[in-house]
Structures are given as C-alpha cells and as structure tokens.
C-alpha positions as YAML, in Angstrom:
chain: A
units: angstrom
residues:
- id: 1
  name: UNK
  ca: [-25.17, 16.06, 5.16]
- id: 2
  name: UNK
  ca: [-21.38, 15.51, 5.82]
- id: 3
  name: UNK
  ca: [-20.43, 12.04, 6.80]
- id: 4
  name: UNK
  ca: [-17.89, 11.23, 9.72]
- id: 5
  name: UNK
  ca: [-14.58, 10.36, 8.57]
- id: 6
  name: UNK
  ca: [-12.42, 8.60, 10.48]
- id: 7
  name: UNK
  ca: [-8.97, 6.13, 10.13]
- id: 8
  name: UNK
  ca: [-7.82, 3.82, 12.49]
- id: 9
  name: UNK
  ca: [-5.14, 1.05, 12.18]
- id: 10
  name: UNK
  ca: [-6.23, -2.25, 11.14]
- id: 11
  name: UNK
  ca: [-6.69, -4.93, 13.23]
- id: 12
  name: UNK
  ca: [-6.56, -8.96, 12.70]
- id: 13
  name: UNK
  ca: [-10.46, -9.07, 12.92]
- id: 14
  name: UNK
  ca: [-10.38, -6.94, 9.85]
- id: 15
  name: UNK
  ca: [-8.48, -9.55, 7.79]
- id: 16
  name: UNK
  ca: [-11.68, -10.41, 5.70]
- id: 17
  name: UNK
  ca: [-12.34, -6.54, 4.88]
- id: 18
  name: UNK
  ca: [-8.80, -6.07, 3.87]
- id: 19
  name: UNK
  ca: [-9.44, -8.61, 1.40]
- id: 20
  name: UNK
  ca: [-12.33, -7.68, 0.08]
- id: 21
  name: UNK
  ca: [-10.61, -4.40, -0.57]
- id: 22
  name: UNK
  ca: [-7.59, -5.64, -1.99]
- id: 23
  name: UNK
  ca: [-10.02, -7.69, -4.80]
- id: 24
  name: UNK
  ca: [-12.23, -4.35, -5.02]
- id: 25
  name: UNK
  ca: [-8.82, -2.77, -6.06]
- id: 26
  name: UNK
  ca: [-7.68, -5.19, -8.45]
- id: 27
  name: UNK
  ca: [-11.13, -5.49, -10.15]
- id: 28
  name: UNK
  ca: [-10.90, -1.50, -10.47]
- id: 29
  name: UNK
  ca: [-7.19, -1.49, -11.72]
- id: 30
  name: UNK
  ca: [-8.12, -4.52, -14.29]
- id: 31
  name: UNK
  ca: [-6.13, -6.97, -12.65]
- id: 32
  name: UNK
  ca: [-7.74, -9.43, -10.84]
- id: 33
  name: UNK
  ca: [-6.43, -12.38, -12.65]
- id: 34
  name: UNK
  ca: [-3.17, -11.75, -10.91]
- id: 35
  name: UNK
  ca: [-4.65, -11.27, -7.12]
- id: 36
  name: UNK
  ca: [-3.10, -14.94, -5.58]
- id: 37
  name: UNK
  ca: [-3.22, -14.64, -2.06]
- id: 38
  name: UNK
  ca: [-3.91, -16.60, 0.15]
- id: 39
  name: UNK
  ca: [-6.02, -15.17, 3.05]
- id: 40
  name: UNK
  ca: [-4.64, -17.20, 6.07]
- id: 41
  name: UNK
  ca: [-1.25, -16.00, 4.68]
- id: 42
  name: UNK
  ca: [-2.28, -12.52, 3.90]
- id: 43
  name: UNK
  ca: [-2.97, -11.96, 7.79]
- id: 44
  name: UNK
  ca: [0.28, -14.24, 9.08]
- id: 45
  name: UNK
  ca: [2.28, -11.97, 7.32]
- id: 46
  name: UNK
  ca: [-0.18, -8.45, 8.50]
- id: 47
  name: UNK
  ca: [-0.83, -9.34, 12.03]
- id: 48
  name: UNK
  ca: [1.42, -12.25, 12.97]
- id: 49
  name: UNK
  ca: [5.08, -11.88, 14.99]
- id: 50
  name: UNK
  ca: [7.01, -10.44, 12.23]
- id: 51
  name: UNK
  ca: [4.60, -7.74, 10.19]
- id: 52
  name: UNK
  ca: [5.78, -7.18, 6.94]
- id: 53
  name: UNK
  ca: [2.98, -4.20, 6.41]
- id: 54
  name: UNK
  ca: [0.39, -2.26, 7.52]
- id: 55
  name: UNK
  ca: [-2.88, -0.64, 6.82]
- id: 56
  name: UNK
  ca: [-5.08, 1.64, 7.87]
- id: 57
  name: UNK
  ca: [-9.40, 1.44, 7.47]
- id: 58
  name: UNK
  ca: [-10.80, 4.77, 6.23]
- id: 59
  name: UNK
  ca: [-14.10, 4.66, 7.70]
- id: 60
  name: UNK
  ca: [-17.82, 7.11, 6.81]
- id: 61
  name: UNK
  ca: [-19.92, 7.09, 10.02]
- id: 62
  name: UNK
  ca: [-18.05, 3.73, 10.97]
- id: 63
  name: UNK
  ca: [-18.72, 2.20, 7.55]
- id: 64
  name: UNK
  ca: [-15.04, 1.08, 6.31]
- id: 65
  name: UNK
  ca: [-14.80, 2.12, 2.61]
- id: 66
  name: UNK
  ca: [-11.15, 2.63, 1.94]
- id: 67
  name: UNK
  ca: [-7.92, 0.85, 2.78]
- id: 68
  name: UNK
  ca: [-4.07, 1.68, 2.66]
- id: 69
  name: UNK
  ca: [-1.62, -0.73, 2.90]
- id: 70
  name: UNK
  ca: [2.39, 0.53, 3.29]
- id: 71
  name: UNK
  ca: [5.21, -0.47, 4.68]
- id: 72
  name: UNK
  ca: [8.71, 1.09, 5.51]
- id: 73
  name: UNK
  ca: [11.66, 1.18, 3.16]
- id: 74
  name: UNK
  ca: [14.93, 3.28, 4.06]
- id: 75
  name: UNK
  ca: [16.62, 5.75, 1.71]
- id: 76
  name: UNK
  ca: [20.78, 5.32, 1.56]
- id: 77
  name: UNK
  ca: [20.68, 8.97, 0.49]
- id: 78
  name: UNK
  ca: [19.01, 10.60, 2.93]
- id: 79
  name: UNK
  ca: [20.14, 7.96, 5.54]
- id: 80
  name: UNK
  ca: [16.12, 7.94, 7.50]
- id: 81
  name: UNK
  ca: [13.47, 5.79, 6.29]
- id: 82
  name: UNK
  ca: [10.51, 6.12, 3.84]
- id: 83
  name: UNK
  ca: [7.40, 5.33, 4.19]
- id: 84
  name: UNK
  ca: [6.12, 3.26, 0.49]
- id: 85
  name: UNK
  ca: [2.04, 3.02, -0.02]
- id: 86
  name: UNK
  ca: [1.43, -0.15, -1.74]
- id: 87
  name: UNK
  ca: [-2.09, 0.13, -2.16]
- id: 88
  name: UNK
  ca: [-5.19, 2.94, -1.48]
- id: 89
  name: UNK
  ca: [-8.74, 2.11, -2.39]
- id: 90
  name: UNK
  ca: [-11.93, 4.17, -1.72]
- id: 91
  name: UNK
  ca: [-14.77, 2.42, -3.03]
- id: 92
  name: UNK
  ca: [-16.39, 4.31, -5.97]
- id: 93
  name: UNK
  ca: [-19.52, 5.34, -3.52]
- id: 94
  name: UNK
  ca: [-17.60, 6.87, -1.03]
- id: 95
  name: UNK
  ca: [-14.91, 8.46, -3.71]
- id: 96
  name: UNK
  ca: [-14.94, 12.54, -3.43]
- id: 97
  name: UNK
  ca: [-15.87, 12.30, 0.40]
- id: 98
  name: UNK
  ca: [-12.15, 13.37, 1.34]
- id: 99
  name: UNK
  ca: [-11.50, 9.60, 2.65]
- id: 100
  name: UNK
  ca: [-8.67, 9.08, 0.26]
- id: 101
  name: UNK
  ca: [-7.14, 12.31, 1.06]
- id: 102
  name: UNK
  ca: [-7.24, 11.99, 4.96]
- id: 103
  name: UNK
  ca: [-6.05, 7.98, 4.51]
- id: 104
  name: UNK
  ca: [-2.85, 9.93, 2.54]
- id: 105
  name: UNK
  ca: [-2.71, 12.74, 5.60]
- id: 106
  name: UNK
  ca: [-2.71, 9.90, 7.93]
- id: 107
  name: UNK
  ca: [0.62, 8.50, 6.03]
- id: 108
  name: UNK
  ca: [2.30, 11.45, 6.02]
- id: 109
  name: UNK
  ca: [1.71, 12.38, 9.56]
- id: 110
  name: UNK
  ca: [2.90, 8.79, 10.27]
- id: 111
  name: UNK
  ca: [5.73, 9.64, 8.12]
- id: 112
  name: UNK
  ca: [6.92, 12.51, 9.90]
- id: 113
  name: UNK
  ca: [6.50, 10.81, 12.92]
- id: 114
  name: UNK
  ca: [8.23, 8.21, 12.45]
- id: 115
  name: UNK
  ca: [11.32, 10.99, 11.10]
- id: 116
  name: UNK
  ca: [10.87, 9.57, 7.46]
- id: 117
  name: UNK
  ca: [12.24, 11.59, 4.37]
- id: 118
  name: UNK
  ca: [9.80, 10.58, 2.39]
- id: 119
  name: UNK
  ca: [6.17, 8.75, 1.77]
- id: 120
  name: UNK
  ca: [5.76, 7.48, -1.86]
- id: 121
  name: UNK
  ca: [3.99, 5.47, -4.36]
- id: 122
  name: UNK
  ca: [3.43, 3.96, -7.85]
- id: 123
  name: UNK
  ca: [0.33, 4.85, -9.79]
- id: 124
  name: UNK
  ca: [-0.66, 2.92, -13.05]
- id: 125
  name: UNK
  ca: [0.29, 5.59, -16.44]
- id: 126
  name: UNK
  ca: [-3.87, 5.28, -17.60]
- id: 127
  name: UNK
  ca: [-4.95, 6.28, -14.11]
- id: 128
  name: UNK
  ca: [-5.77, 10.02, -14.72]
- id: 129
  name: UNK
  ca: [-7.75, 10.40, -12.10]
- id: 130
  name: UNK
  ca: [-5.41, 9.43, -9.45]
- id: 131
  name: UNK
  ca: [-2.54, 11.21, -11.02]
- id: 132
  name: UNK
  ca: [-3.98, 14.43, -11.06]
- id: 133
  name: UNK
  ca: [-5.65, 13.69, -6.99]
- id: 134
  name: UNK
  ca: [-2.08, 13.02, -5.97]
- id: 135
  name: UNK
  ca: [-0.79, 16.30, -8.18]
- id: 136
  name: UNK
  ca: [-3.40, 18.69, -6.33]
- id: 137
  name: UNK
  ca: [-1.61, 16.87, -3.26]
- id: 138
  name: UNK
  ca: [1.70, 18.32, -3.87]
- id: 139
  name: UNK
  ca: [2.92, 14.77, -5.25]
- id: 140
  name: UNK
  ca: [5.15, 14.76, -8.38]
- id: 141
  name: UNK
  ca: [6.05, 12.09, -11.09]
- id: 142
  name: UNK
  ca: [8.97, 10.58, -10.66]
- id: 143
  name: UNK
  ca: [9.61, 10.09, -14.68]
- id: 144
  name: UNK
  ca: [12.87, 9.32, -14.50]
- id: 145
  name: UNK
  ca: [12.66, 6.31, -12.84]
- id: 146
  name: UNK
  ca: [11.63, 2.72, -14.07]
- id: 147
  name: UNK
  ca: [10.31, 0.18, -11.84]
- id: 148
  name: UNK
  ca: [11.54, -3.07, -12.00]
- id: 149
  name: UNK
  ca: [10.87, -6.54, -11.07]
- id: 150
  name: UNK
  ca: [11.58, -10.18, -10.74]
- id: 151
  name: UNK
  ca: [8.92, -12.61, -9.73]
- id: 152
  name: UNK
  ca: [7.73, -16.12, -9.87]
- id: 153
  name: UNK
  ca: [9.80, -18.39, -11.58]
- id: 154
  name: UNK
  ca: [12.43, -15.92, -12.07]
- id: 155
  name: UNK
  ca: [12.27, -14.75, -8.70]
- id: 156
  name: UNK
  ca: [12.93, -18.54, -8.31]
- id: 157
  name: UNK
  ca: [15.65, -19.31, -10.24]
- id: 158
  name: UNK
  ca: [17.85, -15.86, -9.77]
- id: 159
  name: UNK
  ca: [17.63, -17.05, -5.29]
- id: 160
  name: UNK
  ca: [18.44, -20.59, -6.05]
- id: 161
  name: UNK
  ca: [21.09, -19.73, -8.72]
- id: 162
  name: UNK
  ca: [23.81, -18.19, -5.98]
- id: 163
  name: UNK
  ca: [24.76, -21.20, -4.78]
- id: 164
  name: UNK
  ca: [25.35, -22.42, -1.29]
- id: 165
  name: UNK
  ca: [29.01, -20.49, -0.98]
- id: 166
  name: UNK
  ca: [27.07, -16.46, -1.40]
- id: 167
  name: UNK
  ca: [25.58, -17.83, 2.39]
- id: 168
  name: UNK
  ca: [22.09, -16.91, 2.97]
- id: 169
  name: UNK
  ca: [19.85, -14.66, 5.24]
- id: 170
  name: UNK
  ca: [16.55, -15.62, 6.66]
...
C-alpha cells in the first residue's frame, strides 16, 4: 500500500521535531559529538524576526520522517541567487518511499521560483548511497572544489583580529 507523501514548510511548533532530526542526522553521519545547539537558539534564529534558514517536514500519511534545512546564498557569476541545502534526513524506515526525492523537488521548484541559478549541496566522500541518489537526480560532483572553514576559536580570533579601524557590520 502506497503511503501519502506530503511537504509543508516548517513551523515554530515543529522546533522539537527539527531537533530530533537534526540529532537523527548526526547520529547517522557519525557526528554527534559535534551537534552543540542550543534549542531555544536553534528556533530564534529559524522562526524569530530575522530567519537565517528554513526547512521543510517531509511527511508519510502525516507522520513527519524527513527534514531539509537550506538557506539562500547568491552567485557573483551568475548575478541571481542559489538556493544551498544544509541538511536532508529521511529516517531509515521511511528511506526508499520517494520522501527524500520529493523534499529535493520541493527545493528546486522553490529554486526556480524564487529565479535561482542554482540549488546545491555538500555530501560526506563515504556516503555512497547518497552520492549515487543525488547522481540518478541529475546532480554532479563538484571535484574541483574544496570546502573550507573557520570556526570556534579561530572563527574567534580571525573577527576580533581586524581591529576597530576595518569598521564592522551587524
């Protein structure tokens, strides 16, 4: 028997479920040790007057069992803005129910809605799975590209080292 899918945008209510999946996706992806959010935070910076991101609720006969959480970035070369999918979880029981690929659909309608160039991602290298999911999706690998990041207490010390004269933006 085929389930109902369904997505909808999240809501504030569903602060505790986006949670829940965002520790169901870091137990999966073998980090846990580095999920550090704090909850009350978390939906400030979802739901409160400035939203930094976000998600939809992929849903089996109202039953939420998938999240993804994006947010817009802009691309200088194609002058429109992107759409960038931090994080998609389907819980293993509902995996191969077409959730995750309708939760994707949903992004890339709201990308060409929106007049985006592009919708992307990052996918961890021993995820073989995923890669070839987003392949058969008509994604590619972007090989040529590195990600990079500063954090913590070098996030730190690079803002507070450019003194008071570089003037700074809030």
């Amino acid at each position: 028997m085929t389930k109902a899918l369904s997505i909808r945008p999240a809501t504030s209510t569903d602060l505790p479920l986006i949670a829940a999946l965002i520790r169901a996706l870091a137990d999966y992806e073998e980090l846990a040790d580095e999920v550090r959010f704090d909850e009350a935070v978390l939906g400030e910076k979802l739901f409160g007057p400035r939203p930094y991101a976000e998600v939809l609720i992929g849903e089996l006969d109202g039953v939420p069992q998938g999240f993804a959480l994006f947010f817009h970035n802009f691309s200088t070369f194609e002058g429109k803005p992107g759409i960038y999918l931090e994080d998609l979880f389907v819980r293993p029981e509902a995996r191969g129910s077409g959730l995750g690929k309708a939760l994707l659909a949903e992004l890339a309608a709201l990308a060409l809605a929106r007049d985006c160039a592009r919708l992307e991602w990052s996918v961890l290298d021993w995820n073989a799975p995923a890669i070839g999911f987003y392949k058969k999706l008509g994604a590619r690998l972007m090989d040529e590209w590195t990600v990079m990041r500063v954090d913590g207490a070098d996030l730190a010390r690079l803002g507070s080292g450019l003194g008071s004269e570089a003037g700074r933006i809030a």
